[in-house]
N, C-alpha and C positions, 0 to 999 in steps of 0.2 A: 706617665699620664696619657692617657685616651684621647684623641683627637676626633673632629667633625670628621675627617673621611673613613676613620676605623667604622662606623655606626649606621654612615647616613645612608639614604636611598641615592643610589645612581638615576633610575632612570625614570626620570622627572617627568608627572602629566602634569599639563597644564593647560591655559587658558590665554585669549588675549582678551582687549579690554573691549571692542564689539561686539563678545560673544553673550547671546540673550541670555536673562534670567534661567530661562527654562532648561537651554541648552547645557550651560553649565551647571544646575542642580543633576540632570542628568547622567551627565558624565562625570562629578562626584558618586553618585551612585553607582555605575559602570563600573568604575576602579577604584573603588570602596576605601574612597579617603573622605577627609572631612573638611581639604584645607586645598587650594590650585594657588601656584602663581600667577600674577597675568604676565604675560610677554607680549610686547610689542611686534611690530614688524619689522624692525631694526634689531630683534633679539635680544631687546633690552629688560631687565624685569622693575614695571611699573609701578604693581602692587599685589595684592595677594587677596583670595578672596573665601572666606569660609563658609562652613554652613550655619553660621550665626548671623550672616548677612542676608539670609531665607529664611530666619523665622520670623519678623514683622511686616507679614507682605499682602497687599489689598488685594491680591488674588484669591488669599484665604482666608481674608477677614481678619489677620489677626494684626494687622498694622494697630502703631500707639492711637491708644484712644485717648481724650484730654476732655474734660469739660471745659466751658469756655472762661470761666472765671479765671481757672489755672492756668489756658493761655495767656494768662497778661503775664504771669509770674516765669514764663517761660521764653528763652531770648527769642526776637526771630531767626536767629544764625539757626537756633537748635531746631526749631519748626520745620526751618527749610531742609535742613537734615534728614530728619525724620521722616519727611515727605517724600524727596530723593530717591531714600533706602528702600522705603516703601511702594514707590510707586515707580522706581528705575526700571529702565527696559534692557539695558545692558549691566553686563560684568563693572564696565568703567564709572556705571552711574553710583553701586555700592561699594566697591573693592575698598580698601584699607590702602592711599597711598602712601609713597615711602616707607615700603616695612623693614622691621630691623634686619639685618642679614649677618652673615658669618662666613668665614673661610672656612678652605678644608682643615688650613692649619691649629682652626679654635679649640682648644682647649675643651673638654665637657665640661668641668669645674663652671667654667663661664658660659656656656651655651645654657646650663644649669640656671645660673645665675640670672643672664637673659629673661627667661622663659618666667622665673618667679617676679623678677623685677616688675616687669611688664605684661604680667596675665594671659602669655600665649603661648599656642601649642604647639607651633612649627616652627624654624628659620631654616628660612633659604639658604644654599651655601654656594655663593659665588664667586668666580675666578675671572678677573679683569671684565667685573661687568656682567657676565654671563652665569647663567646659573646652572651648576654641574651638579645640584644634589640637592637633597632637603630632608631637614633633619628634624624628627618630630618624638614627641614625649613615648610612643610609641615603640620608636628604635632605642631611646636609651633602656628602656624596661627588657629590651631583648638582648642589649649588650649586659644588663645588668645579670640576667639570668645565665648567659653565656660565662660569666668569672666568675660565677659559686663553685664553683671547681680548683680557685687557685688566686693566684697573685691579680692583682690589676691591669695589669701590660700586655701587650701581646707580642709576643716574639715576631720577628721577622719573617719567620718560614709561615707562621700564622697569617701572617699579613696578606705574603705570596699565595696558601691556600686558600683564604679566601675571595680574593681575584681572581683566581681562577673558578672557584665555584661558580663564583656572578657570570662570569663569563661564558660559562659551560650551561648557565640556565638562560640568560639571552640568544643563548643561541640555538635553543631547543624552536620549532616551530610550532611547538604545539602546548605553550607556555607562556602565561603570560607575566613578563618578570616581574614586572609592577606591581603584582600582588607578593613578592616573595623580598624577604632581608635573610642576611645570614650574617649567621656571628662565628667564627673560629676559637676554640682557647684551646690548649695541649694537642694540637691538631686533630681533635673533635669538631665537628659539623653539625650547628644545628641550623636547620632553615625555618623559618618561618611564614606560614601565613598557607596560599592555596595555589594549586596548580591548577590554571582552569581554562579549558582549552578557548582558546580565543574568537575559532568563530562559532562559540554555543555561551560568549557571554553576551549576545544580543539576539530575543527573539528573532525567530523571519521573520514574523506580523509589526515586529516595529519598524518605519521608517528610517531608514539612513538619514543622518545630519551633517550637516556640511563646517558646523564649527571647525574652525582651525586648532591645530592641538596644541 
């Protein structure tokens, strides 16, 4: 059986929970995910924050609308929410806290399980606390594609092959890993995703932001 670290993304972007609205739709864009942890200052992972926490937003008009009748039928816990989500200036004001996590040791069967139980696309995969990976619906569909070739398992030299692949693509400087997964199975190599050289993934016309990562 297939484990969370056979699959997942090593090298984790993220967010903490000060980082504005803006700042963070941004840099979901930048490194073309759809989903950030937040980490604290203490390097702790607080909550998680997607791009479904940016579609109801009074910047673009598209916060809930209610006639007033309907707000009586609706709690005020949910109004204050709603308002929150919508009108929050930071990360911390929408983010999702407490989200479910996994180790590297989980199981896919249950990382599987997870993801349909509870209608989400990513878990974090943490080690004493800290988060060393994230595992999204994304990577299993590449590990899925990577075993149409043979058995379910991945041998051990597979394993070692792929470590080192990662390794060998972190440490290109003209690469940004982030955007790349790689799957091994009969010591075939496939990578995924885009090689894109890291200082032409931001205009020179746009500003530098000082979000923390």
């Amino acid at each position: 059986m297939m484990q969370a670290k056979d699959v997942m993304t090593k090298d984790v972007v993220s967010v903490t929970p000060d980082c504005s609205i803006p700042d963070m739709a941004a840099k979901m864009q930048e490194y073309r995910v759809s989903g950030l942890p937040v980490i604290n200052s203490k390097g702790e992972l607080v909550g998680i924050v997607t791009e479904g926490d940016c579609l109801r937003r009074a910047e673009t008009g598209t916060q809930v609308k209610r006639s007033r009748w309907w707000s009586f039928l609706v709690s005020p816990e949910t109004l204050a929410e709603e308002y929150i989500r919508s009108h929050g200036r930071t990360v911390g004001d929408v983010m999702t806290h407490d989200p479910i996590t996994i180790t590297e040791d989980t199981d896919l069967d249950e990382v599987i399980h997870l993801m349909e139980k509870h209608q989400i696309k990513r878990l974090p995969v943490v080690r004493d606390g800290a988060v060393v990976g994230i595992l999204s619906r994304a990577n299993l569909v590449q590990a899925l594609a990577g075993l149409v070739r043979g058995g379910a398992s991945l041998r051990p030299d597979d394993l070692a092959l792929r470590e080192n692949v990662r390794q060998a693509v972190s440490d290109l400087p003209w690469a940004a890993s982030q955007f790349i997964s790689v799957t091994v199975k009969d010591g075939i190599v496939d990578l995924w995703g885009a090689f894109t050289p890291i200082s032409r993934m931001r205009p020179p016309w746009l500003p530098q932001r000082t979000c923390p990562a």
